[in-house]
C-alpha positions in Angstrom: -21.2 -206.6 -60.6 -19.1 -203.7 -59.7 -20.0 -202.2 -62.5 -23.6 -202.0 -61.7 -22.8 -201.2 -58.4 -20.9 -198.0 -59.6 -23.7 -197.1 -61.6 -26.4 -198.0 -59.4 -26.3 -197.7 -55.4 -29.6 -199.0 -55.3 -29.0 -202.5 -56.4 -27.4 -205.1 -54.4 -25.7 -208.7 -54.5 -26.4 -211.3 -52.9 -23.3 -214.0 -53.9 -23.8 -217.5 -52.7 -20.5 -219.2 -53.3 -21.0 -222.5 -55.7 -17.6 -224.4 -56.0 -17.9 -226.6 -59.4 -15.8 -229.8 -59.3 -14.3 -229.0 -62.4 -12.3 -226.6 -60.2 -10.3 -228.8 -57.9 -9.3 -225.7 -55.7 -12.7 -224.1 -55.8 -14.0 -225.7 -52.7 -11.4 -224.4 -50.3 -11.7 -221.3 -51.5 -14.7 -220.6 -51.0 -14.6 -222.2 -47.6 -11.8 -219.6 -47.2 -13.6 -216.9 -48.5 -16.8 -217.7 -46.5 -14.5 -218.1 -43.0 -12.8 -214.6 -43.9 -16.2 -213.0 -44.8 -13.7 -211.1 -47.3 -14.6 -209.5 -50.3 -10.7 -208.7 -51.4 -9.7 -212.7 -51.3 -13.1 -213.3 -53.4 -11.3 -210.8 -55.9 -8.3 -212.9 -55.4 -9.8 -216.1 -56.3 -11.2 -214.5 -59.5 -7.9 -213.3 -60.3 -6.8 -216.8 -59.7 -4.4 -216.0 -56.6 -3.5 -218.8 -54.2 -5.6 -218.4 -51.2 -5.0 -219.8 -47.5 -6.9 -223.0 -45.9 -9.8 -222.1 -44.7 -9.5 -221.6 -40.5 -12.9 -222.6 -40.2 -15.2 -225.8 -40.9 -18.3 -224.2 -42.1 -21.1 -226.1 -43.5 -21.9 -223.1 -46.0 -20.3 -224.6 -49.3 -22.4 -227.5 -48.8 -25.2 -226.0 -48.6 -24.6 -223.9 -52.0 -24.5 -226.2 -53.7 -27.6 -228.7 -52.3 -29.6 -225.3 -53.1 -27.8 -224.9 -56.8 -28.8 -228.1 -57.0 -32.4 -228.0 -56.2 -32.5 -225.0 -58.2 -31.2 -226.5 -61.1 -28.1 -224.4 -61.6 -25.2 -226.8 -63.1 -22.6 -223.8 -63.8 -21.1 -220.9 -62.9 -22.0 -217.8 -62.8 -25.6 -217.3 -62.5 -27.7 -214.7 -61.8 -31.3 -214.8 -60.1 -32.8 -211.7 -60.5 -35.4 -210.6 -57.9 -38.7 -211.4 -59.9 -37.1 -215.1 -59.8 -35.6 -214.9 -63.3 -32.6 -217.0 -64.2 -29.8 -216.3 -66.3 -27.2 -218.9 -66.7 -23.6 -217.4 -67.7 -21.9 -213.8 -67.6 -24.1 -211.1 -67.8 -23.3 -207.6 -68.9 -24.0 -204.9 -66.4 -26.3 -203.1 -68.8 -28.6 -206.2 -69.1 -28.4 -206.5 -65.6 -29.8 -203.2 -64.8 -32.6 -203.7 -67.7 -33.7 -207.1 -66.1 -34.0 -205.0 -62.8 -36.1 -202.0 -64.4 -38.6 -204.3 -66.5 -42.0 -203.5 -64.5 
């Protein structure tokens, strides 16, 4: 994502936190991360720091992942591109940028 963003000012993410169970710590991170509105402890997490307890009781997480859910998304990451396209998995940022310039 940075890397498109670098390239591209005129495309924008939208990240909806969606905590997999697999990850026993990924829940109250991303409560965290939500609470903090904080981009540098989401670059934390990623990096796999230790992150505080959230110091909020948001309702957010929850409802990530109903709407993965409902969407059908199982894992981690995935992007939706505007047209409604789904890509399950990493995505490179030049196919990113394709996606978004197919007319």
């Amino acid at each position: 994502m940075k890397k498109v963003i670098t390239e591209r000012r005129d495309i924008a993410f939208y990240i909806i936190l969606y905590p997999l169970p697999m990850h026993k710590e990924a829940y109250d991170k991303a409560k965290t991360i939500l609470c903090e509105k904080s981009l540098d402890l989401l670059d934390a997490a990623f990096e796999k720091k230790p992150l505080p307890k959230p110091s909020c009781d948001t309702k957010a997480v929850d409802e990530n992942i109903k709407l993965a859910e409902k969407l059908g998304i199982s894992g981690t990451p995935a992007v939706i591109f505007p047209d409604g396209t789904l890509i399950p998995g990493a995505v490179e940022a030049d196919a990113i940028i394709q996606q978004i310039d197919k007319k």
